[in-house]
N, C-alpha and C positions, 0 to 999 in steps of 0.2 A: 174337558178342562177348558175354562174359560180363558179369555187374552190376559186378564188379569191375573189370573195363577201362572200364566206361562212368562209372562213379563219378571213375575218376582219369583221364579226360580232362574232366569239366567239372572236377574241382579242378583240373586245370593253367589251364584257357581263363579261370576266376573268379582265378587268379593271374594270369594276363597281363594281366586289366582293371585290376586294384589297380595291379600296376607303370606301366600306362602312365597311369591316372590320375593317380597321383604324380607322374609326369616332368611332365604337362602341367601339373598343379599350380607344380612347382616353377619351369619354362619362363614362366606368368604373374605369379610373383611376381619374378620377376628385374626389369624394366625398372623396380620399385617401390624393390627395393633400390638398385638400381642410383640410383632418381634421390635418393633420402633420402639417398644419400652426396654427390650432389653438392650437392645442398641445405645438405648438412654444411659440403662444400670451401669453397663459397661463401662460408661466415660468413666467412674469411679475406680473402679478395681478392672481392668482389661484383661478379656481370656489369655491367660496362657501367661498373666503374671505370677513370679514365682514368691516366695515367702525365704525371710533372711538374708543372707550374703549367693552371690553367684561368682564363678569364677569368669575371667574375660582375657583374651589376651588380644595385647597390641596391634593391630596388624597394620599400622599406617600411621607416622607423625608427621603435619605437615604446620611451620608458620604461617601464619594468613598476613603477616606485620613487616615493613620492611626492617623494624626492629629487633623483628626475632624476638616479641617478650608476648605473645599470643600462639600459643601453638596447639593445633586440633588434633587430638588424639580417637582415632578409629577404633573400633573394639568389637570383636566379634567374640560369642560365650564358646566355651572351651567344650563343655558338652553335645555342642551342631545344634541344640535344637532349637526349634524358631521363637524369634522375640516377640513379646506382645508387640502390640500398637501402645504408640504412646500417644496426648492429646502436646501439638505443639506449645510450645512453651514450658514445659515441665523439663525436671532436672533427675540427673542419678546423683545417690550419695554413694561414694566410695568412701575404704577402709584401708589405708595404708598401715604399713609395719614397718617403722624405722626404728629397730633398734641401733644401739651402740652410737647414734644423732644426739645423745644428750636430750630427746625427745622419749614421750611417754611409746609403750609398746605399739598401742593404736593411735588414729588419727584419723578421724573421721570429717570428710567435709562433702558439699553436695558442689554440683558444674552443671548449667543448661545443657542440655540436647540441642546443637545448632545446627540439625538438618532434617529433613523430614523423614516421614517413617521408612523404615526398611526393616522386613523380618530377618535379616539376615544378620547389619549390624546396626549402630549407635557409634553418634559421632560426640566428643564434647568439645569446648574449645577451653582451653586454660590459659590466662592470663599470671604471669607472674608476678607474684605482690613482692615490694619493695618498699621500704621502711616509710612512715609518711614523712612526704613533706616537711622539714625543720625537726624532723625526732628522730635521727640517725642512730639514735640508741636503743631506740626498740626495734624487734626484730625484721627481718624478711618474712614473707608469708612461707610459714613452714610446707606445706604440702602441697602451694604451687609448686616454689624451688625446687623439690624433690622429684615431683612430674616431668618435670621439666630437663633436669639432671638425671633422671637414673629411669624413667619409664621410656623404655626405648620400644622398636619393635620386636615382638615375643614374648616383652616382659606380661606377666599373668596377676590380674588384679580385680580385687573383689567389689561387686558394686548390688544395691539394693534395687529394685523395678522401679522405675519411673513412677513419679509423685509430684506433687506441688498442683496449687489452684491457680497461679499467673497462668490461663492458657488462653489461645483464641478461640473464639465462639463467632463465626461468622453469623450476622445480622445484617438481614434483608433490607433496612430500613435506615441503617445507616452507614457509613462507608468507612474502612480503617483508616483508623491517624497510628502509625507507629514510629514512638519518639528512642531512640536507645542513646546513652551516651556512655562512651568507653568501651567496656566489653562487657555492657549490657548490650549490645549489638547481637551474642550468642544467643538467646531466647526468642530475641525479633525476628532475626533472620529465620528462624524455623517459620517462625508464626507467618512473618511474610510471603516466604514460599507457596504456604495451607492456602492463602489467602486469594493468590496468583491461579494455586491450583484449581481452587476452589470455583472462582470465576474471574475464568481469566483475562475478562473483556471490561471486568468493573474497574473502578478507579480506587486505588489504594496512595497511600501515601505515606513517604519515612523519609524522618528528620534523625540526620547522624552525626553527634559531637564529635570531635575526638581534639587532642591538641594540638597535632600537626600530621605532615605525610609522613613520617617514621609510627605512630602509632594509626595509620590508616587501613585497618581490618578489612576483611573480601574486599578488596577495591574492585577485582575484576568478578569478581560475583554479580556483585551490585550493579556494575554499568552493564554485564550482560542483560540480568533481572528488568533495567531500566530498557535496553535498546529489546528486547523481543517482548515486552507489554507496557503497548502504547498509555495503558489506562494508570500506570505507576511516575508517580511523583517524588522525583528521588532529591534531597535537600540534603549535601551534606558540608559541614561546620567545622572548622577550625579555628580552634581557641587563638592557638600564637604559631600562626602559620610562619614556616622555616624560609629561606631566601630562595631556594628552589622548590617552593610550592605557588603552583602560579596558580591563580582563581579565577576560575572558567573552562580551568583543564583538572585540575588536582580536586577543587572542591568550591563550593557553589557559592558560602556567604561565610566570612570570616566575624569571631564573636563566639557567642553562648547563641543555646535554642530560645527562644523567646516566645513569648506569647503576642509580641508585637508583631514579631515574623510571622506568628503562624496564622495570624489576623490576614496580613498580608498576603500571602501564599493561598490559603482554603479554601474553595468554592464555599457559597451558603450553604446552608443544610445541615441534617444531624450527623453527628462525625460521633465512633467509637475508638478511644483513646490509649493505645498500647501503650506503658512508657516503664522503661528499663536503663538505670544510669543510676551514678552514686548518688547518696542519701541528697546532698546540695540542690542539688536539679530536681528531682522528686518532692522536694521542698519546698521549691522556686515555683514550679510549674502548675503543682492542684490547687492551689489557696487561687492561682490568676485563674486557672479556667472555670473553679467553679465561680468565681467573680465574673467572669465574661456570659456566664451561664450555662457555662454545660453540665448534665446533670450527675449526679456524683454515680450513677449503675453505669452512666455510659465512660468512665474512669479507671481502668486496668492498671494497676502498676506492682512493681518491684523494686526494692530500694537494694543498696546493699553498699559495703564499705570495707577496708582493710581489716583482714582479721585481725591483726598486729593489734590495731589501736579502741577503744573505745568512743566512738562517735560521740553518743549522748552521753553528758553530764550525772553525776549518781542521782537517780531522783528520788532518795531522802536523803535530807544535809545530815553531817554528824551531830549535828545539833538536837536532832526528832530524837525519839523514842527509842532507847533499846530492847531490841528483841532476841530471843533465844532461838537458834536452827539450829535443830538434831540432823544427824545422819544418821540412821540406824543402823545400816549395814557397815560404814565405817567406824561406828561407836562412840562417836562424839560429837559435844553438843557448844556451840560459839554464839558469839555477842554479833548481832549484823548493828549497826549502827548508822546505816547509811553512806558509807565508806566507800562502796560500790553500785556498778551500773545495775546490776541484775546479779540474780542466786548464784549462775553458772561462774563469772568472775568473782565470787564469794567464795564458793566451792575451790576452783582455783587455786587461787588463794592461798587456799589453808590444806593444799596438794591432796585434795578430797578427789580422788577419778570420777567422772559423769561425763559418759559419753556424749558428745555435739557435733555439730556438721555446720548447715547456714549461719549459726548464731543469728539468725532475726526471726526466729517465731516460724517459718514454714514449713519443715521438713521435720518435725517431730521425731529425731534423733536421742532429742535430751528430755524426752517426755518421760516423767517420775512420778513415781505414785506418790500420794498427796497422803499422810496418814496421821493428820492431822494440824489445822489452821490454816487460814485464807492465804490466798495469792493473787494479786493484781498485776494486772498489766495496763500500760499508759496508754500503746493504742492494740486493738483485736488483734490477737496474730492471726497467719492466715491459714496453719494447720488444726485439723479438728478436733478437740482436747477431748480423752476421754474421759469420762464421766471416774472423779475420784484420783484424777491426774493435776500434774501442770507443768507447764513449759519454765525448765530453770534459766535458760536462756533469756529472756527476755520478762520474766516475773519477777516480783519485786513482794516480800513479806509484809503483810498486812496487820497479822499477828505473831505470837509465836508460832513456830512450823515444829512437825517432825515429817521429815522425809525418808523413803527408803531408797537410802545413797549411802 
């Protein structure tokens, strides 16, 4: 055997080691990928969520307000067995039964998750709605009231698995802004926690409205949250601070959240934008920041308003087009004329039953099959329509429709 033949059998035998070390290589990294995807799939539908109604019973009311008009209800499932995870920020829809209320037999509406996970239970927080402002004639919020008056501890009450797309997603690259005003403070506060959890050494930051120290929510959450992580930036805001709310003690900058403020306040750099408060503020605040430049993916939000009242205006005048919407299942077919906000208050209405929850498009409660003619909506909702569906809540007849309602 010459040098040359013995040369180019160890180069081949020093290539066969490399080839098969790579395959083994890449043979161990598989079950890794493999499970970080489903880790992924999971954020979607979480093991060990259930399908339909579950039962839960009370086992904890606590006010967070020294108003007493915010109160967290604890809930542990009646069967023992363990809860999924949920992705902070996300809400349960319950199903109340009020009869003999002069209310319909069900009642469905959804409540953030305001604390972080735990297999065991789920926290919400319920704020009680109260007639708006200057319209004393429309009602109370039916199914806060009710929470609030007759879900005591014991009481047993049926809720759907955690849902909704508002959640955090912690990103490496930029740092959290969470803005909440009111009791949009419930969804934050979870998210904040994740976030604290998450790394607990980074810098986070929350701007919190509210109108004075009678509705000031976790106060002592929040200043604990503040004094055991240095890297949190706690801002919080009263609208019409009372005579005994001192600022510097009670709360940090009197006013509305501002984009002027937050100028002020934010280190440079890219900042991702939690923001959870009534429709007003949510309104006020995306049109400034994507003006100031921040870019609309790094923009989180959740609006939300008195169920009571109709926020937005009908958006077709009764002037447009009349259109014909069937019910099928109800048997009857009516003129929309633009008279109303969306299908759901159409339906309403004309005491057509179609179950709903959020009334803003997320929570896919009121999702109806579509059995013929267009539905628009003004902006995307943010739950995932299924194909031959649409959300009556927040859609608005294009054409004629028939629905099966």
């Amino acid at each position: 055997m010459t040098a040359f033949q013995l040369f180019g059998y160890i180069a081949a035998a020093l290539a066969l080691q490399i080839l098969l070390a790579g395959a083994i290589a890449v043979l161990r990294r598989r079950p890794k990928i493999r499970q970080l995807l489903t880790d992924t799939a999971s954020q979607k539908t979480p093991q060990g969520a259930w399908v339909g109604w579950r039962d839960f019973r009370v086992v904890a009311r606590t006010y967070e307000d020294p108003a007493e008009t915010q109160c967290s209800f604890t809930l542990a499932p009646v069967d023992g067995a363990p809860l999924p995870p949920f992705i902070p920020g996300q809400f349960l829809t319950v199903r109340l039964a009020m009869d003999g209320q002069g209310e319909p037999a069900r009642v469905v509406r959804c409540y953030s998750i305001s604390d972080t996970p735990d297999p065991g239970r789920y926290r919400i927080t319920v704020k009680r709605a109260i007639a708006p402002p200057g319209k004393p004639d429309l009602p109370a919020g039916v199914a806060s009231s009710w929470l609030h008056d007759h879900a005591q501890v014991g009481t047993i009450l049926q809720f759907r698995a955690p849902s909704g797309q508002f959640v955090f997603s912690p990103d490496a690259n930029a740092s959290p802004v969470f803005i909440a005003g009111g009791i949009g403070i419930t969804p934050i506060l979870s998210m904040l926690k994740a976030a604290l959890a998450d790394q607990p050494g980074r810098a986070a930051h929350l701007y919190y409205g509210v109108r004075g120290g009678q509705d000031h929510a976790f106060k002592a959450v929040l200043s604990e949250l503040a004094q055991t992580h240095p890297g949190l930036d706690l801002h919080v805001f009263y609208a019409e601070p009372a005579t005994g709310d001192v600022q510097g003690r009670d709360y940090d900058h009197a006013g509305f959240i501002s984009l002027d403020m937050l100028k002020q306040t934010l280190p440079h750099g890219r900042h991702a934008f939690y923001i959870c408060g009534p429709d007003q503020m949510t309104k006020a605040l995306i049109p400034a920041l994507l003006a100031w430049g921040v870019q609309e993916g790094d923009i989180h939000r959740e609006a939300f308003g008195p169920q009571s009242a109709a926020l937005k205006p009908p958006a077709v005048t009764a002037s447009g087009p009349v259109l014909t919407v069937g019910f099928r299942r109800s048997g009857r077919t009516l003129e929309w004329a633009g008279q109303d906000a969306n299908l759901l208050d159409f339906a309403e209405r004309q005491s057509i039953p179609v179950d709903s929850g959020c009334r803003s498009g997320s929570c896919g409660t009121c999702e109806t099959r579509l059995i013929s003619g267009r539905v628009r909506y003004e902006t995307k909702p943010d739950h995932d329509i299924a194909p031959g569906h649409c959300l009556v809540c927040v859609g608005i007849p294009e054409t004629a429709l028939e629905l099966d309602a």
